[in-house]
N, C-alpha and C positions, 0 to 999 in steps of 0.2 A: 189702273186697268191695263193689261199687257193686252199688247197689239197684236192680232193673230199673223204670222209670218203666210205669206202666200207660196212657199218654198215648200212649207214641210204641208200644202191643203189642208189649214185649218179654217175651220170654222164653228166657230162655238155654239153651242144649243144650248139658247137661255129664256127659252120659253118653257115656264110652269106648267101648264097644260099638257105639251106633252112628253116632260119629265114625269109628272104622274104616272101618265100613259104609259108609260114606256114600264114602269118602276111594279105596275100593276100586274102586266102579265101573268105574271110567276109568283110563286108565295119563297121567298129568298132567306126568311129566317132559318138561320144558324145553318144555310148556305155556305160555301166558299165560292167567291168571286171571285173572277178577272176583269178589270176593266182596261179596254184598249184606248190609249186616246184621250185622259180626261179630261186634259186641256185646264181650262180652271177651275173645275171642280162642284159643278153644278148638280151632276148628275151623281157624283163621289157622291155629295149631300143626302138626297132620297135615298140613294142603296142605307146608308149609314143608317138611317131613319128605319128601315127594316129589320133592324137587329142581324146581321148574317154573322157567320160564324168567324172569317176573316176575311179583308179585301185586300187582294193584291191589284198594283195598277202599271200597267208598262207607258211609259214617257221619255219621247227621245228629247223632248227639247228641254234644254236645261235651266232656261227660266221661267218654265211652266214646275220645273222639279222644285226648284225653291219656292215656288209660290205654294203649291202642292202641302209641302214639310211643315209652313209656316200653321197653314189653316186648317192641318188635321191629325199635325205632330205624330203621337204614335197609333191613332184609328187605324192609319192604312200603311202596308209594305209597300215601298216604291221603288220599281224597277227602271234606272232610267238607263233606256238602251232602245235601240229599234229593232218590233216585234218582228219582222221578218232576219232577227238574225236569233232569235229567245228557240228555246224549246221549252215549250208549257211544262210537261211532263212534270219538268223537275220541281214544278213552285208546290204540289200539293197532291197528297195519296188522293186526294177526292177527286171526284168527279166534280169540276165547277159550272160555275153556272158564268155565261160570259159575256160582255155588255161592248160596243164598240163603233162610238162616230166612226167610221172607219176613213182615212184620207181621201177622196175621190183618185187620188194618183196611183195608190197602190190598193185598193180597196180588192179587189178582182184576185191580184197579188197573195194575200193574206191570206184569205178565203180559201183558194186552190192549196197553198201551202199545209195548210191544215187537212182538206181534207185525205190529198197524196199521202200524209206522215202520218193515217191512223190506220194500224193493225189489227186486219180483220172485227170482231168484236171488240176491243180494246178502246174504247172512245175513251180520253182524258174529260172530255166537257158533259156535261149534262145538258145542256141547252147554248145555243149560241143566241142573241138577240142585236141584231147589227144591224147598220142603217149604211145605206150604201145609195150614189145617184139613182135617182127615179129611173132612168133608161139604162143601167145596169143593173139593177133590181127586176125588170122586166124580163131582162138576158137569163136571168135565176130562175127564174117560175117561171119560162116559156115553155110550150108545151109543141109537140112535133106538127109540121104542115103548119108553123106560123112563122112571120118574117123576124122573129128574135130568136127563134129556136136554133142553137149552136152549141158549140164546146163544152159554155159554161155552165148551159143548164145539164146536159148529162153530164158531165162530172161531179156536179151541185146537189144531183137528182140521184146518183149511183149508192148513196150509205144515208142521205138524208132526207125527213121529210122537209118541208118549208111551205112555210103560211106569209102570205102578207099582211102586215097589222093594219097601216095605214101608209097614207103621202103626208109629206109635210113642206109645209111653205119656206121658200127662202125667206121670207121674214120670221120664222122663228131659230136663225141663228144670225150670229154677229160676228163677222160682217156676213153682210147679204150675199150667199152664193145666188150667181144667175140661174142656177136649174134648181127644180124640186128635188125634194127625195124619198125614199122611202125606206119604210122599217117593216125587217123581215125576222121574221121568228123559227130557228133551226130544231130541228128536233131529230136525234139519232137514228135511222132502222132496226128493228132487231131481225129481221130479212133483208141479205139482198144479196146479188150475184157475187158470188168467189172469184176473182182479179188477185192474183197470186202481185203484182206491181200496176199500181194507177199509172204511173207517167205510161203504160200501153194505149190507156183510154185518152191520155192527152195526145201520142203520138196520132192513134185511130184519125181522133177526130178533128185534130188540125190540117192532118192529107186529105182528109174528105171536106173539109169546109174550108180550105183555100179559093177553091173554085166554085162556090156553095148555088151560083146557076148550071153549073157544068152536070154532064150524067155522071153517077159514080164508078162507070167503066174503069177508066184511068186511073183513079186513086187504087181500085181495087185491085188491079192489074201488077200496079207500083207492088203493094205491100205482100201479095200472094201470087207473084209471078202467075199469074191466068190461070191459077188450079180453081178447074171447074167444081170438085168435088167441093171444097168449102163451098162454094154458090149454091151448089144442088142441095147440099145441106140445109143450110140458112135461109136455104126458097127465095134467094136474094133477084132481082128484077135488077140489071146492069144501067139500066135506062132510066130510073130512078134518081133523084134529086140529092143530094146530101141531108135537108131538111123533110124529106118522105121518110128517113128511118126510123124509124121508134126508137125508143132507148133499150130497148133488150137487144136492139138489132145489133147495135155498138159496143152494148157490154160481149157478148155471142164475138164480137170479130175479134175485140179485143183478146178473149179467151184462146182464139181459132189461132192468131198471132203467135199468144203464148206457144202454144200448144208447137208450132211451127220449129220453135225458136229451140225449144228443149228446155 
């Protein structure tokens, strides 16, 4: 049995139950996969079981890569690299369907990475289905006027729908993480606001949610030197909380930015 490194935030998910769970979602036959993360290969197992079309699977650590090779020889392409340095793009014309313990360290990481590097309509994935901490899954489906609503959920929330499946217990993996977690199911838009560059909506909404009890006076002040007319536009209220904005309000400044910048 390989010992999971607490280096690289493993922890393996070796409960049946909700490997089914997980594996049921979607109907994956003759699919193209990605799996992020598979660690020892549990989950590898049920995709397989679905007949998909091809699995690829990204693995940085290298004696999870030879255990990997041993127990499914040529089933699956393995990439053994870390996913925040890959560009998907290049593994497959398809559109995949994409599966991902994702590390609690870099989970957030990945996520963002992907969504900043998709072009307009151009999604590479068909579905994401990732499991990420319980209290950063929250941060994702948080909705405006509540105390998780931040960065992640609009930029989370700007090209993607997202459902939560379920919570899962530290004791359905090995070793036992101390917090729960939860599995979330992505689903592309085929509507949503035109952001000519995401990293605007990250710039946006890190100046405004540094100070996230503060009024949005000063951030707004900072990034459009006090031109009232963007305010008058936007019907923006200055006294206003970081967490009062809705998400159109943040795609709209983001645009208002562009717009600014040339």
């Amino acid at each position: 049995m390989i010992k999971a490194k607490k280096s690289l935030g493993q922890n393996f998910l070796i409960d049946d139950n909700i490997l089914k769970k997980i594996i049921e979602i979607i109907d994956i036959k003759d699919k193209t996969i990605l799996e992020v993360g598979p660690g020892t290969g549990n989950l590898t197992s049920f995709i397989l079981k679905k007949n998909p079309k091809k699995i690829f699977v990204v693995e940085k650590d290298d004696r999870l890569v030879s255990s990997l090779q041993k127990k499914f020889q040529n089933q699956i392409e393995i990439i053994n690299d870390d996913i925040l340095n890959i560009n998907e793009k290049e593994f497959s014309k398809d559109r995949m369907i994409v599966y991902g313990n994702l590390p609690y360290n870099v989970s957030t990481e990945i996520l963002c990475k992907w969504i900043i590097n998709l072009n307009n309509n151009n999604f590479w994935f068909q579905n994401l289905i990732l499991m990420f901490q319980k209290e950063v899954a929250e941060r994702i489906i948080a909705n405006v006027n509540t105390s998780n609503y931040g960065r992640l959920a609009i930029l989370a929330k700007w090209k993607l729908d997202i459902k939560k499946i379920c919570d899962i217990k530290p004791s359905s993996f090995s070793p036992k993480p101390k917090i729960h977690s939860s599995l979330l199911f992505f689903s592309p838009k085929t509507k949503f606001f035109k952001i000519n560059d995401p990293r605007n909506i990250e710039l946006i909404t890190r100046l405004f949610f540094n100070h996230r009890r503060k009024m949005i006076k000063k951030p707004f002040n900072q990034l459009f030197k006090g031109n009232m007319e963007i305010q008058k536009k936007l019907k923006l209220n200055l006294n206003l909380r970081p967490q009062n904005l809705d998400f159109s309000t943040y795609y709209n400044l983001a645009k208002e930015y562009e717009d600014l910048r040339g």
